[in-house]
PyMOL commands that place a pseudoatom at each C-alpha (Angstrom):
pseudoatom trace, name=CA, resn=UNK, resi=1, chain=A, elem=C, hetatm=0, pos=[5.167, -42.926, -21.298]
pseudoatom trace, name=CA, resn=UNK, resi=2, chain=A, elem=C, hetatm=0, pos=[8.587, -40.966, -20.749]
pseudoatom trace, name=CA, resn=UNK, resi=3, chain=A, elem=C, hetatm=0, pos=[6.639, -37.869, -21.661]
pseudoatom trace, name=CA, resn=UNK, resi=4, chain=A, elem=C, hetatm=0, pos=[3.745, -38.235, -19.375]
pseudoatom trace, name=CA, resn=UNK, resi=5, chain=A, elem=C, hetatm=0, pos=[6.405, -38.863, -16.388]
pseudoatom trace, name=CA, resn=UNK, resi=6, chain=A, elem=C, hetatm=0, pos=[8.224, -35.817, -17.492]
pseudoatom trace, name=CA, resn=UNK, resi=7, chain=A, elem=C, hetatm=0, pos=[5.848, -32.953, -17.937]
pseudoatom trace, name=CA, resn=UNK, resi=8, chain=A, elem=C, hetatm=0, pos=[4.680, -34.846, -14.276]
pseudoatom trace, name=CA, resn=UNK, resi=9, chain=A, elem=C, hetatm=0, pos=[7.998, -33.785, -12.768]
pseudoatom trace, name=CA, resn=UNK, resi=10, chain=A, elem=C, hetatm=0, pos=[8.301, -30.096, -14.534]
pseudoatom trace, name=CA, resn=UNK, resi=11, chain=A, elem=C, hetatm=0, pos=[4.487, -29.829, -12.755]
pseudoatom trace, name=CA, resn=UNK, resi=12, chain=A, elem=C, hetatm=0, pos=[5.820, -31.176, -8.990]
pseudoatom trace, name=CA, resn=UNK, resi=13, chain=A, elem=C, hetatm=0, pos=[8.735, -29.037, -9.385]
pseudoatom trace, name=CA, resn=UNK, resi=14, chain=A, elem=C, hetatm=0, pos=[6.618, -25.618, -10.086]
pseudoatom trace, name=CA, resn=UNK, resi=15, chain=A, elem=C, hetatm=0, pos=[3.992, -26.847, -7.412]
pseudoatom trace, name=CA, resn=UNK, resi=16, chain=A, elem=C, hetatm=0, pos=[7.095, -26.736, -4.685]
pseudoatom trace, name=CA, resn=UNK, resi=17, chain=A, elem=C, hetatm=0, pos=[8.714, -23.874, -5.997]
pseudoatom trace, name=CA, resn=UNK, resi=18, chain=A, elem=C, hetatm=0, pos=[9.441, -21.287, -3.457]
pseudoatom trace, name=CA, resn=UNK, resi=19, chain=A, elem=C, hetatm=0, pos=[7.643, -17.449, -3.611]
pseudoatom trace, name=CA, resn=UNK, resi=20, chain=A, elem=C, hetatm=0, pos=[10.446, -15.539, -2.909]
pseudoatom trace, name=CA, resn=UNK, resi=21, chain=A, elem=C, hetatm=0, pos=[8.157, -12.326, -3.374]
pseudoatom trace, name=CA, resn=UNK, resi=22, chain=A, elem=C, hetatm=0, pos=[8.130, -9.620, -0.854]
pseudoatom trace, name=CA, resn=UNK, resi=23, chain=A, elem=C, hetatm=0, pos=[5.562, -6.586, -0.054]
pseudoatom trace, name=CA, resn=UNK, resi=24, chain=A, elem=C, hetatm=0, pos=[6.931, -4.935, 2.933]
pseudoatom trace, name=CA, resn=UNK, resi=25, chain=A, elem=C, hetatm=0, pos=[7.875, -0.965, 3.115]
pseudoatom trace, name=CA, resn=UNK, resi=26, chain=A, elem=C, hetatm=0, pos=[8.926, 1.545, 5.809]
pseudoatom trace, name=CA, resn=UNK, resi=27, chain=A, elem=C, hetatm=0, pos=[8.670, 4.866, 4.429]
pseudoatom trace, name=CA, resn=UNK, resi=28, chain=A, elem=C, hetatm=0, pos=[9.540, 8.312, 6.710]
pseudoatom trace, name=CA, resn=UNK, resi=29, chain=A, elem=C, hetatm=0, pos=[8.028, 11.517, 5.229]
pseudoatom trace, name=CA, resn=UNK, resi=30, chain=A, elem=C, hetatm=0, pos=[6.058, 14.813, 6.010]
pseudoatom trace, name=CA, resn=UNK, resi=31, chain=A, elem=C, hetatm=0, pos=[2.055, 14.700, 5.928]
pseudoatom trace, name=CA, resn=UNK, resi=32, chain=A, elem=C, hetatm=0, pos=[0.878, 17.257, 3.217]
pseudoatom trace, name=CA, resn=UNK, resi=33, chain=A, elem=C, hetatm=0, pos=[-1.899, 17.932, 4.431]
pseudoatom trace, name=CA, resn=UNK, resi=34, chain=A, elem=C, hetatm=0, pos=[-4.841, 16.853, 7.768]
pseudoatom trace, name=CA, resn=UNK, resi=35, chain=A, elem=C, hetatm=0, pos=[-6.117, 12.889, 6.641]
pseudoatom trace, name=CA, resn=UNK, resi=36, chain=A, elem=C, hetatm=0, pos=[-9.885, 12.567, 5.060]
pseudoatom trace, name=CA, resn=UNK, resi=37, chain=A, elem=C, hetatm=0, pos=[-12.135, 9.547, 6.022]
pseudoatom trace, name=CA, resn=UNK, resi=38, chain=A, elem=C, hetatm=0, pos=[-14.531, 7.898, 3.309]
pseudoatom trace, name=CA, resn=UNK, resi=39, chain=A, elem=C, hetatm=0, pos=[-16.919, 5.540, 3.839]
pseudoatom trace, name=CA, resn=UNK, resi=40, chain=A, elem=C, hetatm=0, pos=[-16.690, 3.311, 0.549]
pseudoatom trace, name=CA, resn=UNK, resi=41, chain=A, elem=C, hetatm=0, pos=[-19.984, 2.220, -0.992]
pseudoatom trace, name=CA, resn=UNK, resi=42, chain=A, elem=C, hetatm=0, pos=[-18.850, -1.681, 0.326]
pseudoatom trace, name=CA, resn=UNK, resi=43, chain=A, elem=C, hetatm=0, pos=[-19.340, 0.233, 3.546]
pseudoatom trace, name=CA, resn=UNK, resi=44, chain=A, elem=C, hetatm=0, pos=[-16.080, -0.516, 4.420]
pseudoatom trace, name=CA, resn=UNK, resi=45, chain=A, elem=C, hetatm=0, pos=[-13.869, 3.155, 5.695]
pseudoatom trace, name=CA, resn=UNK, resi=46, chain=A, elem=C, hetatm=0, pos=[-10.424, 4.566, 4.934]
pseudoatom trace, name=CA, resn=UNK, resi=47, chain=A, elem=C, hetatm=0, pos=[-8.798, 6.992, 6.008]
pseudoatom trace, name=CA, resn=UNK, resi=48, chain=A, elem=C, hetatm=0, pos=[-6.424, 8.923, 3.621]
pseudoatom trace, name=CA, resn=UNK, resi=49, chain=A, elem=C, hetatm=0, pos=[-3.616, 10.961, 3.369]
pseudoatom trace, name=CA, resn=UNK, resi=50, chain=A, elem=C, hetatm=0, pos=[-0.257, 12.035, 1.106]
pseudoatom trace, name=CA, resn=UNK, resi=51, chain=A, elem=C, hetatm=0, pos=[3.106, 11.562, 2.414]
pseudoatom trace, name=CA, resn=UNK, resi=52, chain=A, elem=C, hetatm=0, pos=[5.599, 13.496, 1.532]
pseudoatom trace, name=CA, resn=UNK, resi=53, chain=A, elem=C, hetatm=0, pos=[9.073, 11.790, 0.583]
pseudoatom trace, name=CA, resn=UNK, resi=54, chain=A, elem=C, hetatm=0, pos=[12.445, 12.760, -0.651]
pseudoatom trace, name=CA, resn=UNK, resi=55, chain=A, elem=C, hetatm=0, pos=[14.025, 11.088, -3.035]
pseudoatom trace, name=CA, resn=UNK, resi=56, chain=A, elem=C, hetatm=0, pos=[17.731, 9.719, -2.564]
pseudoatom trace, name=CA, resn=UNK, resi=57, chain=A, elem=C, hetatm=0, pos=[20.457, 10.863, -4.787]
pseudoatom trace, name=CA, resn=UNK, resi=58, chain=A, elem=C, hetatm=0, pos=[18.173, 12.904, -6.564]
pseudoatom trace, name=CA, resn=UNK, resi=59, chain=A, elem=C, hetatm=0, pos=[16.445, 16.383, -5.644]
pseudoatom trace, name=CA, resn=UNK, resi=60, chain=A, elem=C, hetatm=0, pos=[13.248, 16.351, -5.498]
pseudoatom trace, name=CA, resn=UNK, resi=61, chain=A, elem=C, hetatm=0, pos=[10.374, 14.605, -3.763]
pseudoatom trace, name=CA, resn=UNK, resi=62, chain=A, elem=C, hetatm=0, pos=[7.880, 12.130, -4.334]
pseudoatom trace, name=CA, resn=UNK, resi=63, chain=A, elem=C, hetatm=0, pos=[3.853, 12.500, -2.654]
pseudoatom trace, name=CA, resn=UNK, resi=64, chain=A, elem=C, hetatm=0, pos=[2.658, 9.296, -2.327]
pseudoatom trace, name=CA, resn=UNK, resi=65, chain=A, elem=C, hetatm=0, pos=[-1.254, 8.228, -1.255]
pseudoatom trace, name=CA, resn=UNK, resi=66, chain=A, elem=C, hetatm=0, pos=[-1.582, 6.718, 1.917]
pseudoatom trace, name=CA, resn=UNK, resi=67, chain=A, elem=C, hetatm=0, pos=[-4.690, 4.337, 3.025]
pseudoatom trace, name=CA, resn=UNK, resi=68, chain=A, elem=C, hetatm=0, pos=[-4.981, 3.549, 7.024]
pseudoatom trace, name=CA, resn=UNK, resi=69, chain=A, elem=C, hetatm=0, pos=[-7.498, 0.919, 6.801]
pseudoatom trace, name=CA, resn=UNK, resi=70, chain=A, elem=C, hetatm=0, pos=[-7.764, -0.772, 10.053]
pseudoatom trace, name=CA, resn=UNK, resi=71, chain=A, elem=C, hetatm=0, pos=[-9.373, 0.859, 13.074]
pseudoatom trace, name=CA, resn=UNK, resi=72, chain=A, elem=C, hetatm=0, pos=[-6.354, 1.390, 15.349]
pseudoatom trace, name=CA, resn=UNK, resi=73, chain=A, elem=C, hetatm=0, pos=[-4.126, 2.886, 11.830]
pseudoatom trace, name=CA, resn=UNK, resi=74, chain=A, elem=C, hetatm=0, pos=[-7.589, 4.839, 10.966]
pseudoatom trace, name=CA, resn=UNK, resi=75, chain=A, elem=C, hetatm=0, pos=[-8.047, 6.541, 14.344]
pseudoatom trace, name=CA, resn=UNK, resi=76, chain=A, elem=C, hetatm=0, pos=[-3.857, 7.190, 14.221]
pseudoatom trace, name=CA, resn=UNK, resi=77, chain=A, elem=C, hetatm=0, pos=[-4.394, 9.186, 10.582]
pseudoatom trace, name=CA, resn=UNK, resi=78, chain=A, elem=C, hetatm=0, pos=[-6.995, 11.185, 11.790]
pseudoatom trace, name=CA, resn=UNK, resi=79, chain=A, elem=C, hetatm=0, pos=[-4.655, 12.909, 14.696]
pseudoatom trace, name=CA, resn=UNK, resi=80, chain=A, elem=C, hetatm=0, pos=[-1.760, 13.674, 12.013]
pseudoatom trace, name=CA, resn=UNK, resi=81, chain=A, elem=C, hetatm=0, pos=[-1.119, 17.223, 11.280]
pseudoatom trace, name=CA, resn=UNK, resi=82, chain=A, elem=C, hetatm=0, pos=[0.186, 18.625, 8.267]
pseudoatom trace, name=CA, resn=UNK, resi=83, chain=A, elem=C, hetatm=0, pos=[4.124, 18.683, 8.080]
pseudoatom trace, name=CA, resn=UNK, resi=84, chain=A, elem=C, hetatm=0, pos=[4.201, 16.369, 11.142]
pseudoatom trace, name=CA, resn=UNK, resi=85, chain=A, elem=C, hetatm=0, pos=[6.997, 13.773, 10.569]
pseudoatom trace, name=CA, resn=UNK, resi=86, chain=A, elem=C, hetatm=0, pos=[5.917, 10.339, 10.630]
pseudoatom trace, name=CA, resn=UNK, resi=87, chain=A, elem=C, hetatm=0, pos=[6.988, 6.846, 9.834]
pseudoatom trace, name=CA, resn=UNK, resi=88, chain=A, elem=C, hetatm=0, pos=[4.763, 4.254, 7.789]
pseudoatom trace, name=CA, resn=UNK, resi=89, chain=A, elem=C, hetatm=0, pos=[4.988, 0.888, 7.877]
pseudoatom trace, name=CA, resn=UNK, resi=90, chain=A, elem=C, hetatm=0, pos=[2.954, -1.486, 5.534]
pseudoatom trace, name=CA, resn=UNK, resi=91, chain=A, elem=C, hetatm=0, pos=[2.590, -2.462, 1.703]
pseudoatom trace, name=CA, resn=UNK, resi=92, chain=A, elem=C, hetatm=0, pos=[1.447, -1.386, -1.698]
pseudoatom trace, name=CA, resn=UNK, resi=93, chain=A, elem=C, hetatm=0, pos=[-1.321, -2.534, -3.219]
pseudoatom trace, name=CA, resn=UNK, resi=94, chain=A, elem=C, hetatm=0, pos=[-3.390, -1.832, -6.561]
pseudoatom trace, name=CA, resn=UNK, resi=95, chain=A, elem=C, hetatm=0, pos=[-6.961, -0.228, -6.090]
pseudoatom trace, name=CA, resn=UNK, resi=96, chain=A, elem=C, hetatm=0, pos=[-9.837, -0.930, -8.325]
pseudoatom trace, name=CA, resn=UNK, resi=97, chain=A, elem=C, hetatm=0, pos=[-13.153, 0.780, -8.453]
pseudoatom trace, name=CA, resn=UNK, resi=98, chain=A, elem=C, hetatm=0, pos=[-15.809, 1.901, -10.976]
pseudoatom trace, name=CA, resn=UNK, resi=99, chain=A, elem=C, hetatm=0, pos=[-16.026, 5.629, -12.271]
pseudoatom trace, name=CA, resn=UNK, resi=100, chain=A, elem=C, hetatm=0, pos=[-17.870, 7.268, -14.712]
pseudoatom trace, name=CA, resn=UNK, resi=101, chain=A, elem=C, hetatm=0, pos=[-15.567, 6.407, -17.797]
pseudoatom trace, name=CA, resn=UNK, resi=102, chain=A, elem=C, hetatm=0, pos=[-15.002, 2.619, -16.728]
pseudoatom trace, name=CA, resn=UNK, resi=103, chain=A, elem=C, hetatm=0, pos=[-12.786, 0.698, -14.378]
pseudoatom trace, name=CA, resn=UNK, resi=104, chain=A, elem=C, hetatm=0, pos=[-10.305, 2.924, -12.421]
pseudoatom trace, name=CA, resn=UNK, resi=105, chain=A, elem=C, hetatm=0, pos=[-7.463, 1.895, -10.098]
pseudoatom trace, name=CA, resn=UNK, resi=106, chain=A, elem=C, hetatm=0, pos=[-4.413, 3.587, -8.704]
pseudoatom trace, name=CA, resn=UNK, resi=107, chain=A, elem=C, hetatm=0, pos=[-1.395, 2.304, -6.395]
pseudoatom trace, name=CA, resn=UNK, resi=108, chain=A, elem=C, hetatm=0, pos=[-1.691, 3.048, -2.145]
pseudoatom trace, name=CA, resn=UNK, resi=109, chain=A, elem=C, hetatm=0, pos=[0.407, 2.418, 0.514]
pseudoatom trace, name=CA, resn=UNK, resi=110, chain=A, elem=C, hetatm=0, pos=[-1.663, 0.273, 2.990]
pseudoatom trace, name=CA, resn=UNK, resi=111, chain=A, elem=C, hetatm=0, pos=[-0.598, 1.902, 6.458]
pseudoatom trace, name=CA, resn=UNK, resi=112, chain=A, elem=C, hetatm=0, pos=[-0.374, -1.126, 8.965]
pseudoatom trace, name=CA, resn=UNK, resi=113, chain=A, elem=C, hetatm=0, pos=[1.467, 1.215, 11.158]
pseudoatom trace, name=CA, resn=UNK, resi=114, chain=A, elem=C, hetatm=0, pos=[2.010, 5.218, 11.880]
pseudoatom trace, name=CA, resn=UNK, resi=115, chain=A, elem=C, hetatm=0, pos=[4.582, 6.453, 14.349]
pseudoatom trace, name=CA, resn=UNK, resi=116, chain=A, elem=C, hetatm=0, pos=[5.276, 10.294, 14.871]
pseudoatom trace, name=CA, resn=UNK, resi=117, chain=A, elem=C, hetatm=0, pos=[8.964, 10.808, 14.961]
for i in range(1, 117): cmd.bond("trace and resi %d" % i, "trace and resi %d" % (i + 1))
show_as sticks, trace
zoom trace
């Protein structure tokens, strides 16, 4: 019976555990190049475009895929020039799809929000 009541409170404890996870970003870059709108075969749309970023304490830069999902950050995108500088705020996420040779994904930056600076 001690066991039972043990492996009970090892359970409660992990049920009430907190999430101290976190996927928030603010990123401040140069667009490479004009954003490109797909319409997904869900139906659903994107609109997509690479932000350029340097790194700190290191030369170089880092290009990283952008996805403007929702209306307001869609229509946004779609004004942005190349080498405009903006600011991004939003989250990563992992992308899955099907392509010829299997299952495919790749990491984007969901834009929530785009501000010109």
């Amino acid at each position: 019976m001690g066991t039972k009541s043990g492996s009970k409170s090892i359970q409660k404890k992990r049920d009430i555990e907190e999430d101290y996870s976190l996927n928030d970003l603010l990123l401040r870059g140069r667009v490479s190049q004009e954003a490109i709108e797909k319409e997904l075969p869900s139906g659903d749309k994107v609109v997509e475009f690479r932000l350029i970023v340097s790194r700190e304490k290191q030369s170089g830069v880092d290009t990283l895929g952008i996805g403007a999902w929702s209306s307001k950050s869609r229509r946004t995108a779609l004004t942005l020039k190349a080498d405009e500088w903006i600011q991004v705020s939003g989250s990563i996420h992992r992308r899955f799809w099907s392509a010829p040779t299997g299952l495919a994904s790749r990491w984007q930056v969901e834009a929530v929000e785009i501000t010109r600076i």
